[in-house]
C-alpha positions as CSV (number, residue, x, y, z in Angstrom):
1,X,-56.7,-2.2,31.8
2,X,-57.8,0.8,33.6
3,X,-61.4,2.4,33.5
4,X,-60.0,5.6,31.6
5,X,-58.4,3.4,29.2
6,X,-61.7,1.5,28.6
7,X,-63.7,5.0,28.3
8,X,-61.0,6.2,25.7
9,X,-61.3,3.0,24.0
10,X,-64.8,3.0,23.7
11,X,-65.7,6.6,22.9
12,X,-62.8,6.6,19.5
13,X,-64.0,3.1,18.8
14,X,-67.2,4.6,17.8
15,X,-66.1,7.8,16.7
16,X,-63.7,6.1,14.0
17,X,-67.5,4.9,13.1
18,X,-69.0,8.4,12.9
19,X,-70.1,8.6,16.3
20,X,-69.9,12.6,17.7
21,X,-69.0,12.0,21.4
22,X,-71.1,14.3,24.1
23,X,-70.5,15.1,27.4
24,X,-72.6,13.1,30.0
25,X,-75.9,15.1,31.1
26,X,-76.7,15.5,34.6
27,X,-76.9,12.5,37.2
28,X,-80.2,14.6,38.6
29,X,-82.9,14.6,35.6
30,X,-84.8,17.6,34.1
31,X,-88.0,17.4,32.4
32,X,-87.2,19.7,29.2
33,X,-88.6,19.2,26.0
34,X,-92.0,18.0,26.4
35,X,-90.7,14.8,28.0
36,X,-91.3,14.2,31.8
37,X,-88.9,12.2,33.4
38,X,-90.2,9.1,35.6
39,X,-86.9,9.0,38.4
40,X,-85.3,11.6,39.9
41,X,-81.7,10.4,39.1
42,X,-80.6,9.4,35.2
43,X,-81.2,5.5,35.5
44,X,-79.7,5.0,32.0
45,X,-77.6,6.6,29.3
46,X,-81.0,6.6,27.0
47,X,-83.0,8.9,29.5
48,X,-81.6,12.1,28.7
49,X,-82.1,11.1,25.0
50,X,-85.7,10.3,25.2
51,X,-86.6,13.3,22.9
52,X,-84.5,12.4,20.3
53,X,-85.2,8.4,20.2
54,X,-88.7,10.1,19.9
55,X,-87.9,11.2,16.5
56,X,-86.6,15.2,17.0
57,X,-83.3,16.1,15.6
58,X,-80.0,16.1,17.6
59,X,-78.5,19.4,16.5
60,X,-74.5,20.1,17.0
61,X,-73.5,23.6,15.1
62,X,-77.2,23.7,13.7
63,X,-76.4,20.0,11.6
64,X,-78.6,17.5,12.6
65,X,-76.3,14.7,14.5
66,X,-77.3,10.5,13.9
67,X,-74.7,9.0,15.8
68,X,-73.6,9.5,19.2
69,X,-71.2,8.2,22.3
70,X,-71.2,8.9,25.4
71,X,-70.4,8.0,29.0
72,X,-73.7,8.8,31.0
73,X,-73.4,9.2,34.9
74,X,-76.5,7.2,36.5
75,X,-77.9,6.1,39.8
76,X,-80.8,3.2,40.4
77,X,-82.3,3.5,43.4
78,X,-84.5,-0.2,42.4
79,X,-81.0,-1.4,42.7
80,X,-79.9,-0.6,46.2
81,X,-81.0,-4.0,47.8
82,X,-78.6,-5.6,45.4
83,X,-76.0,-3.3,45.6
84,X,-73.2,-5.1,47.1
85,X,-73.4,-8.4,44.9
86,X,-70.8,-9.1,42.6
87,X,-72.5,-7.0,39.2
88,X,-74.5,-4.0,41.3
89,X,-73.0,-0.3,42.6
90,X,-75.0,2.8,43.2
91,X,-73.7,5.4,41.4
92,X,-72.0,4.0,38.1
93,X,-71.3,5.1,34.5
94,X,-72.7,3.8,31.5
95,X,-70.8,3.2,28.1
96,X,-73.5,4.4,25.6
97,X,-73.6,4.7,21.9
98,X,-76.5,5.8,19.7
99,X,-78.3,5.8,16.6
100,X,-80.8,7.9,15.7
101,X,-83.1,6.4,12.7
102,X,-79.3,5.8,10.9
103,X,-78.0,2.5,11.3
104,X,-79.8,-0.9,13.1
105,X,-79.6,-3.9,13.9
106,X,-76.9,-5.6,12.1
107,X,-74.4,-3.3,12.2
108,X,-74.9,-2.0,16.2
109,X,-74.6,-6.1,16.8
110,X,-71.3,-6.6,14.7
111,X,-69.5,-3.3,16.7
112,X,-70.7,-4.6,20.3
113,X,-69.1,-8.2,18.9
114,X,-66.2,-6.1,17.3
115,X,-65.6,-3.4,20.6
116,X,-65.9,-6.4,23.0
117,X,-62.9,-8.9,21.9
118,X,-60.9,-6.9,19.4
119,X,-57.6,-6.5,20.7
120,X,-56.5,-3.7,19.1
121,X,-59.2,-1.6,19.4
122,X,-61.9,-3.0,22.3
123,X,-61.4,-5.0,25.2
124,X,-59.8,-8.3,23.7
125,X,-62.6,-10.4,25.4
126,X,-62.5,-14.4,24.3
127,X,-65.4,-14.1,22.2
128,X,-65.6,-18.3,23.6
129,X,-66.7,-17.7,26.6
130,X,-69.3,-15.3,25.1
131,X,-73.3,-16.2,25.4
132,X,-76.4,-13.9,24.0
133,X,-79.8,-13.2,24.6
134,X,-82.7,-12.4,22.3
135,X,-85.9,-11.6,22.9
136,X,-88.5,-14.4,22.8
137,X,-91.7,-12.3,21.6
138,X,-94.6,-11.7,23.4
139,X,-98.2,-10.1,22.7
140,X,-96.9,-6.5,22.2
141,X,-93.9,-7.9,19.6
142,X,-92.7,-11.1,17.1
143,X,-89.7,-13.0,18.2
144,X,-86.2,-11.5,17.2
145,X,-85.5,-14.0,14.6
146,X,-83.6,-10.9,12.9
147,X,-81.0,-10.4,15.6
148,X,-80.3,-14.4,16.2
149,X,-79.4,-15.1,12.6
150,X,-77.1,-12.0,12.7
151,X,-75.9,-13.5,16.2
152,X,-75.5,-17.0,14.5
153,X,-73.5,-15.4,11.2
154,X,-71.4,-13.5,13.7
155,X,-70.6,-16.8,15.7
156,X,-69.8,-18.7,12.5
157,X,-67.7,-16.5,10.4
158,X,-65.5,-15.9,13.5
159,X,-65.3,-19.5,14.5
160,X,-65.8,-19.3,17.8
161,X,-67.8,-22.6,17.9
162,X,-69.6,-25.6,15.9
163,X,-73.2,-23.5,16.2
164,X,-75.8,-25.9,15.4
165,X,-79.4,-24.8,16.1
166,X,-81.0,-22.7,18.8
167,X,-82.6,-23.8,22.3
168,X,-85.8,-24.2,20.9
169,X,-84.5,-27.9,19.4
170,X,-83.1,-28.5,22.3
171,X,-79.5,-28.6,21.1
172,X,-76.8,-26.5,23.2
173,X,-76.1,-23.0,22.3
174,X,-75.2,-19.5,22.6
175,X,-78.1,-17.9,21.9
176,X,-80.9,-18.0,23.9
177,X,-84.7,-16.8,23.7
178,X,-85.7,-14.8,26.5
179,X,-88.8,-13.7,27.6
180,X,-89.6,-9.7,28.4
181,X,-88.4,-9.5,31.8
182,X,-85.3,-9.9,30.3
183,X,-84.9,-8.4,26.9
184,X,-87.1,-5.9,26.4
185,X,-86.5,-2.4,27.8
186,X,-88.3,0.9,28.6
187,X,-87.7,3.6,30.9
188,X,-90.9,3.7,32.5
189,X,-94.9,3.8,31.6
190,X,-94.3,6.2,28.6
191,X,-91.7,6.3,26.2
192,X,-89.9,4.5,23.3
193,X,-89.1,1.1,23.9
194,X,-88.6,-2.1,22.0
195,X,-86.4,-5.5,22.3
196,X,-83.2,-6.0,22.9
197,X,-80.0,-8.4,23.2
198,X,-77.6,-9.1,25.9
199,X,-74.2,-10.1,25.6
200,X,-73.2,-12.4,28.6
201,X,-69.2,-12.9,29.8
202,X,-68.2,-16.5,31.3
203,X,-66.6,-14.8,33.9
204,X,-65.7,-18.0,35.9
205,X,-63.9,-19.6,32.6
206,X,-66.2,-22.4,33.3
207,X,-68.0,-23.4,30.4
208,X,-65.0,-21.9,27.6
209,X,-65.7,-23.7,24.0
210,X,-69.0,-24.9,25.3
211,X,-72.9,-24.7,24.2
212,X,-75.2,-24.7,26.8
213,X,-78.7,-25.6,27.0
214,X,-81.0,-22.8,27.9
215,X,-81.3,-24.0,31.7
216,X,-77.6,-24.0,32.0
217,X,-77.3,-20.6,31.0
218,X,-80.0,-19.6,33.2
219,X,-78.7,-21.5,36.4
220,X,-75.2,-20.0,35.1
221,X,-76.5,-16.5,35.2
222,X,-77.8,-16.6,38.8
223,X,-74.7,-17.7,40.0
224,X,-73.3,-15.3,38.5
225,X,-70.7,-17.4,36.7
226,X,-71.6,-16.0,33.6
227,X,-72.4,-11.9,34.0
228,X,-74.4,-9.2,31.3
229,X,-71.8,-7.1,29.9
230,X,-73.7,-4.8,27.3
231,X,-77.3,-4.4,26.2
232,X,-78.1,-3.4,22.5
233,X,-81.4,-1.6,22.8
234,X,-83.5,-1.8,19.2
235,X,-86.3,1.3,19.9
236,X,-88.8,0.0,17.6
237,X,-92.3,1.5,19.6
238,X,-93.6,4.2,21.3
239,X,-95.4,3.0,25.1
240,X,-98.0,5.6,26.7
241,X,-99.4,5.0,30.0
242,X,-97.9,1.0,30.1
243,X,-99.2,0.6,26.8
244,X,-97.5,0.1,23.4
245,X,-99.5,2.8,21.1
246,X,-97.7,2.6,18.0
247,X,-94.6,1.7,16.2
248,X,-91.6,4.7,16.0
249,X,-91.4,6.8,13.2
250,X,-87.6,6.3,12.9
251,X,-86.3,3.0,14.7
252,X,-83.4,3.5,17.0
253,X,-80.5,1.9,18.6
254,X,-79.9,2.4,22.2
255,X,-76.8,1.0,23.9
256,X,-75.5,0.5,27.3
257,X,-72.8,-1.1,28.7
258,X,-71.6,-0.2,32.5
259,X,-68.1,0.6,32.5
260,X,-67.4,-0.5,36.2
């Protein structure tokens, strides 16, 4: 499959869902709307949305918009030492699709499952050599019991394995609790931010079929044998100066997937 086949795919998967597609903003930021941006280049395809996962409108013809895809140029400079590997470029493009206090958790879960193995409309992945992360819970946030039973209901009604459990009884698994360093995102000191969950690709076709225990996955992940595909953002707070000051008005749903 070609990479304009995969951004045509993507952008009328979501706009059969009431997504309005929008043209990527700049790869160099602006500070416009009361928001200052922390990076000179767009790191992300939430950055030049930050107003809006704020809480003000999206407006398209005057109408007030909830649901958007796009295909956001970016550049990470953090990234350059890495750049090179087998999962890191400089200048890349991010699959994107939004919700803006509309729809959560379940249903931006169950179209990431839906985009990434259907074969008629998404990628027509083997959703068994698929793994997930969820975030762990800390002092700022609970643990996203919420997103693993929607990722364990997922698993089971499409069979992809005998799911028994979670890591936490030591059983194997494809769902795995993660601490903040690696899922829960923000875009800097000051802005929304909340938890998220990563969806993980067996690359190698190593461990098809199989559970794994959580430090499997983890040794698994830094050889790369199994590789982060897409990131489902849930904006749940607001952070200001590197702390969390309160919780959003209207939750959002940030995605990002990198197309290359």
């Amino acid at each position: 499959m070609q990479s304009s086949e995969i951004r045509k795919r993507f952008l009328e998967f979501f706009e059969k869902r009431g997504h309005a597609i929008i043209p990527s903003a700049s790869l160099i930021t602006s500070d416009e709307k009361g928001v200052t941006n922390p990076t000179l280049f767009n790191t992300a395809g939430m950055q030049p949305l930050i107003p809006y996962l704020l809480g003000q409108p999206y407006l398209i013809d005057g109408q007030e918009t909830k649901r958007l895809v796009d295909v956001q140029k970016c550049l990470r400079t953090v990234d350059i030492d890495d750049v090179g590997n087998k999962t890191h470029a400089t200048f890349f493009e991010m699959l994107g699709n939004w919700s803006l206090g509309d729809y959560f958790k379940e249903d931006a879960i169950k179209w990431s499952y839906e985009f990434l193995t259907s074969k008629e409309e998404g990628l027509g992945l083997d959703p068994a050599r698929l793994y997930v992360t969820v975030f762990e819970g800390d002092e700022n946030a609970p643990r996203d019991d919420e997103v693993a039973n929607i990722w364990r209901e997922i698993f089971k009604k499409n069979s992809v394995c005998d799911f028994e459990g979670n890591t936490l009884n030591g059983k194997a698994s494809r769902i795995f609790f993660m601490p903040a360093s690696a899922n829960w995102w923000e875009v800097g000191e000051s802005g929304p931010c909340g938890p998220d969950t990563e969806m993980f690709y067996d690359v190698s076709n190593t461990y098809r079929g199989r559970g794994l225990t959580k430090e499997q996955f983890i040794e698994a992940d830094a050889k790369k044998e199994v590789v982060e595909m897409w990131n489902d953002v849930f904006m749940q707070y607001e952070k200001r100066d590197g702390k969390i000051i309160d919780k959003l008005p209207k939750p959002s749903v940030d995605t990002g997937a990198g197309l290359e």
